[in-house]
BAGULO-329385 format. One record per residue (C-alpha): residue number from 1; x, y, z; residue in three letters; chain. Coordinates in steps of 0.02 Angstrom, whole numbers, always signed. Layout:
<rs>
R   resi     east    north       up   resn   chain
R    NUM        X        Y        Z    ALA       A
...
</rs>
This chain:
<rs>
R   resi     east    north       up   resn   chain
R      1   -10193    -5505    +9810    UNK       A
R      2   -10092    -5617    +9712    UNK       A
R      3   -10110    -5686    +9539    UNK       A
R      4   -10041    -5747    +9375    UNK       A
R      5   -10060    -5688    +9204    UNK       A
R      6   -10100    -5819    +9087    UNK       A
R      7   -10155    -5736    +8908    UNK       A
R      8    -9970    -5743    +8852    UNK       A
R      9    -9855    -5887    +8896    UNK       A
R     10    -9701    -5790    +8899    UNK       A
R     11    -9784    -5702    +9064    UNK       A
R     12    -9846    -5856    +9121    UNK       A
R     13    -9718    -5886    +9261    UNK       A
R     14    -9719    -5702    +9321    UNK       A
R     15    -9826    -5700    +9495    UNK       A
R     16    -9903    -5506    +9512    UNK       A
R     17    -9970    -5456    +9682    UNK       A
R     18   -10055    -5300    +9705    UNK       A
R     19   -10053    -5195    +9865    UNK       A
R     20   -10155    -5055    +9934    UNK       A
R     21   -10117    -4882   +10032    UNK       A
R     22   -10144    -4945   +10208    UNK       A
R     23   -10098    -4757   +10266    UNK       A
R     24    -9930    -4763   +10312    UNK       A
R     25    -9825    -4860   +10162    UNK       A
R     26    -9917    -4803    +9989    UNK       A
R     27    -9867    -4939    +9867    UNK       A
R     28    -9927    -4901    +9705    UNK       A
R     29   -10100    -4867    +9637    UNK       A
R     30   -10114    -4960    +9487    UNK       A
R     31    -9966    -5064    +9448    UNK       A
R     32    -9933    -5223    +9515    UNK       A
R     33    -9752    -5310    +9607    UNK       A
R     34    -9695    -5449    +9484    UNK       A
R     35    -9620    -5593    +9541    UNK       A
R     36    -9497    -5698    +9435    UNK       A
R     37    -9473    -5863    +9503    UNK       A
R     38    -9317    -5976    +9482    UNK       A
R     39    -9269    -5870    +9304    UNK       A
R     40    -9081    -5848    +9340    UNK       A
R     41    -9064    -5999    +9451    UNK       A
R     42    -8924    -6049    +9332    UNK       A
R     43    -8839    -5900    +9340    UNK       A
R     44    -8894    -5849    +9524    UNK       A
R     45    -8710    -5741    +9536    UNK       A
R     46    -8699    -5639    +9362    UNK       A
R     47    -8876    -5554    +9413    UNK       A
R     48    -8809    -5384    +9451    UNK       A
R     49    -8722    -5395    +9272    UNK       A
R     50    -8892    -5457    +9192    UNK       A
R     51    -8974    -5347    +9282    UNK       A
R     52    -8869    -5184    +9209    UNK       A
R     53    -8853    -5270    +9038    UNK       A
R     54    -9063    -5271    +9003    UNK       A
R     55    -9057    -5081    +9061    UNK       A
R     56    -9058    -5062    +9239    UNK       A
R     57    -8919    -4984    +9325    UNK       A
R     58    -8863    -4883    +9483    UNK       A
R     59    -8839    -5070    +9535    UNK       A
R     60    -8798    -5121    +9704    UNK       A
R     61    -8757    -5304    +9791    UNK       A
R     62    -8801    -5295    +9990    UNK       A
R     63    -8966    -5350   +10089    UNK       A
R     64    -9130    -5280   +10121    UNK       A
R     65    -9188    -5163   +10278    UNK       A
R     66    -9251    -5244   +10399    UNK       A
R     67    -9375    -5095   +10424    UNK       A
R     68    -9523    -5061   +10308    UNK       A
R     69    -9471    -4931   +10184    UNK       A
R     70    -9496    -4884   +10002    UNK       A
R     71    -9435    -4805    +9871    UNK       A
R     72    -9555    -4635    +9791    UNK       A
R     73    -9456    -4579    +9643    UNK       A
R     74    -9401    -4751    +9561    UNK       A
R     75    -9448    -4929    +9541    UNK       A
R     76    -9353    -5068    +9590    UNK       A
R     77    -9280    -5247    +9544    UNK       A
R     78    -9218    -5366    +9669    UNK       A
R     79    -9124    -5523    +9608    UNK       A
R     80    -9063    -5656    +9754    UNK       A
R     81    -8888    -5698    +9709    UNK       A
R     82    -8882    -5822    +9869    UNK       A
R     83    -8953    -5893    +9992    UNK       A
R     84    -9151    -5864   +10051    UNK       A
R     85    -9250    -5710   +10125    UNK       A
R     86    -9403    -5690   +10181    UNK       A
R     87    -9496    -5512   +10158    UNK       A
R     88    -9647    -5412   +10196    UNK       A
R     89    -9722    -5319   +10050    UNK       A
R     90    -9829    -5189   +10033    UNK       A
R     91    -9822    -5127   +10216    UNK       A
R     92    -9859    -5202   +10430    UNK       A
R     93   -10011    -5284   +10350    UNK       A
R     94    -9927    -5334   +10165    UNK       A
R     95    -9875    -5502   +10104    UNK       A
R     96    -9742    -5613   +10165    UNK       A
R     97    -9647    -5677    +9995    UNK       A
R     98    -9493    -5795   +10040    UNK       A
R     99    -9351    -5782    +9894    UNK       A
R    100    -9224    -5875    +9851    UNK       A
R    101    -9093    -5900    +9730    UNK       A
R    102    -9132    -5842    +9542    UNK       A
R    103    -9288    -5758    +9592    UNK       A
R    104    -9312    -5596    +9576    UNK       A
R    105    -9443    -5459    +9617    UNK       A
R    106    -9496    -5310    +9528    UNK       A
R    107    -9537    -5159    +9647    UNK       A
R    108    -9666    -5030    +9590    UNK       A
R    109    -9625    -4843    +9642    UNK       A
R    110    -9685    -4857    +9815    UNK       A
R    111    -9704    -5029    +9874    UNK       A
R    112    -9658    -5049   +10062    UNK       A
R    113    -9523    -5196   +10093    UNK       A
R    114    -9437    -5257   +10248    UNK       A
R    115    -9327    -5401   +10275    UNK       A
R    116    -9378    -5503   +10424    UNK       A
R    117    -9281    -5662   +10390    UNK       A
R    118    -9128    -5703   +10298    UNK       A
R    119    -9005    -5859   +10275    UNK       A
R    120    -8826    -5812   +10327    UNK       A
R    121    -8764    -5816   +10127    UNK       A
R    122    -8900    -5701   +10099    UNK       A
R    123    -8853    -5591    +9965    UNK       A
R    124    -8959    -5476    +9841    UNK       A
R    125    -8927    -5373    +9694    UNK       A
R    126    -9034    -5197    +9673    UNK       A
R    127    -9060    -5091    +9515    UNK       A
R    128    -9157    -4961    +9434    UNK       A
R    129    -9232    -4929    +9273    UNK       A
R    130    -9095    -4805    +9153    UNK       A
R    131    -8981    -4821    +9319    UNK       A
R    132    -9113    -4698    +9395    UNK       A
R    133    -9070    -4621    +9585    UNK       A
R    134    -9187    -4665    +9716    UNK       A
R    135    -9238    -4599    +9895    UNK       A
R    136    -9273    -4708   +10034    UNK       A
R    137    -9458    -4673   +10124    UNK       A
R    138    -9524    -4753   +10290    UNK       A
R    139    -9693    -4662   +10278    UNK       A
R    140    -9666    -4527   +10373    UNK       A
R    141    -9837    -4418   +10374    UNK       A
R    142    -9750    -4237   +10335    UNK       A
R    143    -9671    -4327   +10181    UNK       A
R    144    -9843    -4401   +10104    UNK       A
R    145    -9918    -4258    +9986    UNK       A
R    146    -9760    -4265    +9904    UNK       A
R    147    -9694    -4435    +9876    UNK       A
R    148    -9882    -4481    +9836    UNK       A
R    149    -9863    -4349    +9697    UNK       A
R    150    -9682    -4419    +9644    UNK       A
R    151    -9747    -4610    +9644    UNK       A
R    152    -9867    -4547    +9500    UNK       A
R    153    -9737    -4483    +9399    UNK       A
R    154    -9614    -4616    +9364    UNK       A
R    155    -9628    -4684    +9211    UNK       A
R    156    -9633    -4855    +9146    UNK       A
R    157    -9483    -4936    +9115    UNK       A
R    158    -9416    -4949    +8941    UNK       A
R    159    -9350    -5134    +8967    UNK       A
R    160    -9380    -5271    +9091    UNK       A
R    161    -9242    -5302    +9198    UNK       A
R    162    -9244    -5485    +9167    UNK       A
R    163    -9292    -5517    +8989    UNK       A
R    164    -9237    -5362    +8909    UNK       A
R    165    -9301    -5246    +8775    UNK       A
R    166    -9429    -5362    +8741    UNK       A
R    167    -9494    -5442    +8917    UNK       A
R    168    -9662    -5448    +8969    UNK       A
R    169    -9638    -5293    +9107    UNK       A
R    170    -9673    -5174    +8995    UNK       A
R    171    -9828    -5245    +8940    UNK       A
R    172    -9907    -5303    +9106    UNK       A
R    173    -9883    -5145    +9180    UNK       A
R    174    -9951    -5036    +9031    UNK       A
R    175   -10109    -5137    +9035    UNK       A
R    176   -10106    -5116    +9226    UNK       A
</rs>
């Protein structure tokens, strides 16, 4: 379920989609993936420094898995330095979201992504909120009562990894 929040324009451009537990990948309950479209298109190859400088750290520049897997103890930004991918979110029957340069995606505490396309420049810059450590899931059954628990129990981000201190993340996820 996709859709765009109008009430402020400074969200305007943000795309949320919402995703349920289908069982195996849990995505999150309440809050919503955010989608920035085109917002450093200019600037496509200082995202892992923009990324670190509005607060999210533990940065990394790589790819995506190409198997469905999620992350239970941290959120996640994604910000396409190059080229194009094309992912599944939210799990086998999630969302396909194609990405390209200067977009990035916000990952809620388990959301299920998986690369199944990807241009040959393809490159992608990953953070965290506070430069937070994550684990990687695949929905393993034995691990479910626990990362279910630990999805609950991150906390909202204290600055949006694209706009800063004051961007709209904050906001669309508290009233999430």
């Amino acid at each position: 379920m996709s859709e765009m929040d109008q009430d402020n324009p400074k969200y305007s451009g943000i795309q949320k989609l919402y995703f349920q537990d289908d069982g195996v990948i849990p995505n999150h309950p309440r809050l919503p993936v955010l989608l920035y479209r085109g917002v450093w298109l200019a600037e496509s190859a200082l995202a892992e420094a923009r990324l670190n400088q509005n607060g999210w750290g533990n940065s990394w520049v790589n790819g995506v898995f190409d198997y469905h897997h999620y992350h239970s103890n941290a959120h996640e930004a994604l910000a396409v330095i190059s080229g194009f991918v094309k992912l599944t979110l939210g799990g086998e029957k999630g969302q396909k979201v194609y990405l390209k340069s200067g977009d990035v995606v916000v990952l809620p505490a388990g959301t299920g992504h998986k690369r199944l396309e990807a241009s040959s420049d393809f490159r992608i810059a990953g953070a965290y909120p506070g430069g937070m450590s994550y684990n990687t899931r695949t929905g393993e059954q034995r691990e479910r009562p626990k990362v279910l628990q630990e999805i609950q129990e991150v906390p909202i981000p204290d600055t949006d990894p694209v706009y800063g201190i004051a961007g709209p993340l904050t906001k669309l996820w508290y009233k999430s």
